[in-house]
N, C-alpha and C positions, 0 to 999 in steps of 0.2 A: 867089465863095466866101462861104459864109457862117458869121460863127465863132457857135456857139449854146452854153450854158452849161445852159440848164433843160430836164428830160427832157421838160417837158410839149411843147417847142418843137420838141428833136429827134423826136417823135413825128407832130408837122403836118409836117417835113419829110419822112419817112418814107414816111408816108401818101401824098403828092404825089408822089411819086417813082413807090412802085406805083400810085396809079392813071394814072402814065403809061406803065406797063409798064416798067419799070425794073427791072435786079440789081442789090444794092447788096452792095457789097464793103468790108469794115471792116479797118479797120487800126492797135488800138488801143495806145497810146505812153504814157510817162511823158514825153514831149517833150525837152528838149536833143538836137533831130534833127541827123542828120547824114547823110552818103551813104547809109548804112544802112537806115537809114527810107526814103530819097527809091525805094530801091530797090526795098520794100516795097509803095509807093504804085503806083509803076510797074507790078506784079506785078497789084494789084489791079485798076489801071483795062484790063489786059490779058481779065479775066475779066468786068467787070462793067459797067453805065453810071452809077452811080451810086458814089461815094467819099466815106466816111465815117471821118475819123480822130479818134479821142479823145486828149485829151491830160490824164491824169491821174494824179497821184502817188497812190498808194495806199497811207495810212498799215499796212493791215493785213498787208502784206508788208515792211514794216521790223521789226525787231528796237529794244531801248531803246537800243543800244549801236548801232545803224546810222545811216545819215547820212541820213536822213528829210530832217530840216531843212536840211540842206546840199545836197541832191539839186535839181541845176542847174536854173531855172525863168524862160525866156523867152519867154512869147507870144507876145510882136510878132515876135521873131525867128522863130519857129518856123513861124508864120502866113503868113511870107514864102514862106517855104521852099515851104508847102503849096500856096499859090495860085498859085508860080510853075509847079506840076506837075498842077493843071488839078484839082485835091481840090476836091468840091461841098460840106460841111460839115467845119467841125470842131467838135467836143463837147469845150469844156472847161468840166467841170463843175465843184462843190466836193465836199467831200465830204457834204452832206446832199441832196443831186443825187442822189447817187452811193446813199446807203443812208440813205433816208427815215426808216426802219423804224430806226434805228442798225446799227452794222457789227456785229452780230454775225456770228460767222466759220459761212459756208453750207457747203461746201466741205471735201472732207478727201482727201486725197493717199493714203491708207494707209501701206504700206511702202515703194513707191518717193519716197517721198517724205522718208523718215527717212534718206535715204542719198546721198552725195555733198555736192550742193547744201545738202540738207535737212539731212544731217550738224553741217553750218557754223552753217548759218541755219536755225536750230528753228523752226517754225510758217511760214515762209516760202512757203512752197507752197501752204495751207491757205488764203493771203491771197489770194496771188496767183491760186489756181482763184476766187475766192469773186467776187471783181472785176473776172475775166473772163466768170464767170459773168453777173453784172448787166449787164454791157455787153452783153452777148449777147441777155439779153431786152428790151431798149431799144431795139436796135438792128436784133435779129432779122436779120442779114447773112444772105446768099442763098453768101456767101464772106467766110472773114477770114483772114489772112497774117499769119503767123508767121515767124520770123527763126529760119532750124537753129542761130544761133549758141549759143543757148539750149536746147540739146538735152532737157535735162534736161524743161524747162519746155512743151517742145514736146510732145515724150512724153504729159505730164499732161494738156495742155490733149488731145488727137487723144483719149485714154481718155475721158477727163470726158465730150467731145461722143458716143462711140461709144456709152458707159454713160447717155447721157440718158434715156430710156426715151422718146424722138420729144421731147423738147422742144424742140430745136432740129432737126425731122426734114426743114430744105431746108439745111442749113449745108454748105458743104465747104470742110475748113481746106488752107490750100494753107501749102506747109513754101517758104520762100525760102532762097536759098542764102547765104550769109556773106560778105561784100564784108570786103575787107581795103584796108588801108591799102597804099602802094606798096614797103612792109619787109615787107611779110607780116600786121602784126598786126591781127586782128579789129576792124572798127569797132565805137565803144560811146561811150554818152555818159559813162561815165566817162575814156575817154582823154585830156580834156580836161585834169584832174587832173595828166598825167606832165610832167615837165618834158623837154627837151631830152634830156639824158642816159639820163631814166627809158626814154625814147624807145625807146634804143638798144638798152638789156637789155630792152624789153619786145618786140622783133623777135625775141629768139631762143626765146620759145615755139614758135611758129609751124613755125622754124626746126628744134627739138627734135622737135617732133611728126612732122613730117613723114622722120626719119630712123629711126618706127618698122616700116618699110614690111616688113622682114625677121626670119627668127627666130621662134622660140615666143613665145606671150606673153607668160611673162616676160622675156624677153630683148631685146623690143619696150618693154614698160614701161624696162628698164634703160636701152635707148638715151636715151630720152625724158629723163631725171632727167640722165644722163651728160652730155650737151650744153646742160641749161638754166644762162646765162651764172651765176655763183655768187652776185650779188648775188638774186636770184630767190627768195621763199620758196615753197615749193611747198606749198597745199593737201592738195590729191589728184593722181592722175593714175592712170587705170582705164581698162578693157579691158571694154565691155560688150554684150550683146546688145541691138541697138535695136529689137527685137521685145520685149522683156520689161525692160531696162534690169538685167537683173541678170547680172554678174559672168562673164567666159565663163572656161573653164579650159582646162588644154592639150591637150587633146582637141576642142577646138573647132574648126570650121573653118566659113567663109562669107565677110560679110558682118560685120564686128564697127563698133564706133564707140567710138573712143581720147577720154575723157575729160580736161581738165587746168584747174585752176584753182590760180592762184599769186597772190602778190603782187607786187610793186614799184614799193618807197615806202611811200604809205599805202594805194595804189589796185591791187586786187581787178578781176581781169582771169578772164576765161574765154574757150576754145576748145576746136575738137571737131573733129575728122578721122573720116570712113571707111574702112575700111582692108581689103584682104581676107587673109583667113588661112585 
């Protein structure tokens, strides 16, 4: 495994790969990995011969008030992790690697993007498209893998590729499924954060959401809020079409996807269920 920093470098890697005839499948990270990732990895080298993870914080998806600087950062450990699962490169860059040109923000989310997630965290998505963008042209993946935990983000990214106009016209994003922890709660490198106790109240999301299984939608939302344990502050918690990400009402019936993002403590937790109604 090879860990590369400079795009000029991951580009001779690239190159070497297709002209051995190689698919290269990307899988790109803010790093402090965990099962989650590893699962992600696994997903890729299913589809592809070639595995390429970046490991990069992206200032332009932090907010002033976000924990940028705090936002957990171990190579060597990370790099462990990768090599133990058979990953041909990892790309950890900086950020003039990353946006030569300066970061100005590429990328723009529209209205789904003002909502939820984006509700919270203003310009958050704008970043986050904009720096998965560039890795996209770096990287040019044949395949990249995305975690559903992040529905939101999942959403943006499947549009952004479908609205390229062929820029990226061999990509196929593949949606991974959400690997939980053995209490139910979604892995994430913020979990790190909760402490033992936090632990405990932060099983009963999981626990809530899946008790929306019956009922109108509202009344699906109601469960959900009813049973999250009361230390819990609750964000959101939504009922949305995952065809369009917007709002379903009680006349709806399909396929929907139950939104929730809470806190507990100081640590900002997200998860997402399918649901049929």
């Amino acid at each position: 495994m090879r860990i590369i920093s400079s795009a000029h470098e991951l580009a001779e890697a690239i190159s070497s790969a297709r002209q051995q005839g190689k698919k290269i499948a990307f899988v790109p990270t803010m790093g402090a990995l965990h099962d989650g990732h590893v699962s992600l990895v696994e997903l890729a080298k299913q589809s592809a011969d070639f595995v390429v993870v970046s490991i990069f914080v992206n200032p332009l998806q932090f907010a002033a008030n976000e924990d940028f600087d705090k936002y957990p950062r171990n190579l060597q450990s990370d790099a462990e992790k990768l090599s133990a699962v058979g990953v041909d490169v990892v790309f950890a860059p900086t950020v003039p690697d990353v946006y030569p040109n300066g970061d100005a923000i590429t990328q723009h989310a529209g209205e789904v993007g003002k909502v939820y997630e984006g509700a919270v965290r203003p310009e958050h998505f704008d970043g986050m498209l904009t720096v998965v963008a560039r890795l996209f042209d770096l990287v040019q993946p044949d395949f990249a893998v995305f975690g559903k935990k992040d529905a939101q983000q999942l959403f943006l990214i499947q549009r952004m590729v479908a609205n390229s106009d062929h820029r990226w016209n061999q990509l196929a994003i593949i949606a991974a499924p959400i690997i939980r922890e053995e209490s139910g709660l979604a892995m994430s490198s913020r979990n790190q954060y909760l402490t033992e106790k936090e632990r405990v109240v932060a099983a009963s999301i999981h626990r809530a959401i899946q008790l929306a299984s019956s009922g109108t939608p509202t009344q699906r939302l109601a469960a959900v809020e009813a049973n999250l344990d009361p230390a819990i502050r609750l964000d959101y918690v939504a009922l949305v079409n995952p065809n369009s990400f917007e709002p379903i009402d009680e006349s709806f019936s399909g396929q929907a996807l139950l939104l929730i993002a809470a806190r507990v403590g100081n640590t900002r937790l997200l998860d997402n269920l399918s649901i049929t109604i």
